[in-house]
Phi, psi and omega in degrees: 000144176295188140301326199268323172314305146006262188277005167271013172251314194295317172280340168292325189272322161289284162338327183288273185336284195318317170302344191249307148344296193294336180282314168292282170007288207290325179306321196295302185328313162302328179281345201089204187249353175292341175327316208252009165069172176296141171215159210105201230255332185310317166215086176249141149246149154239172190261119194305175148248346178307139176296186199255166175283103164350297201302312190311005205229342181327301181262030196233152214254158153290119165302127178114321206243343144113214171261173196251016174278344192211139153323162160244131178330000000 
């Protein structure tokens, strides 16, 4: 593939995206605002920056790595 191919894929798919932005816009727009859930400061939470307390992590295995007590087969 060229370059020029390329980049007439690259404008064809950014083009697609936009149209389908614009399609969703006009879809939220038409249900209203109840569509989008709440919105405003109710419902945010925040998130502290102080690290978390250790112990909460005490009995809990790495996800993904399995327990930490046992091999993998």
């Amino acid at each position: 593939m060229s370059l020029q191919d390329d980049l007439t894929a690259v404008r064809r798919n950014l083009n697609e995206l936009v149209r389908s932005v614009e399609r969703l816009e006009r879809d939220v727009a038409r249900q209203g605002p109840a569509a989008s859930g709440p919105v405003g400061r109710e419902g945010m939470v925040t998130v502290p920056d102080t690290p978390y307390d250790s112990s909460l992590w005490t009995d809990s295995d790495d996800e993904g790595l399995g327990a930490r007590d046992r091999r993998a087969p």
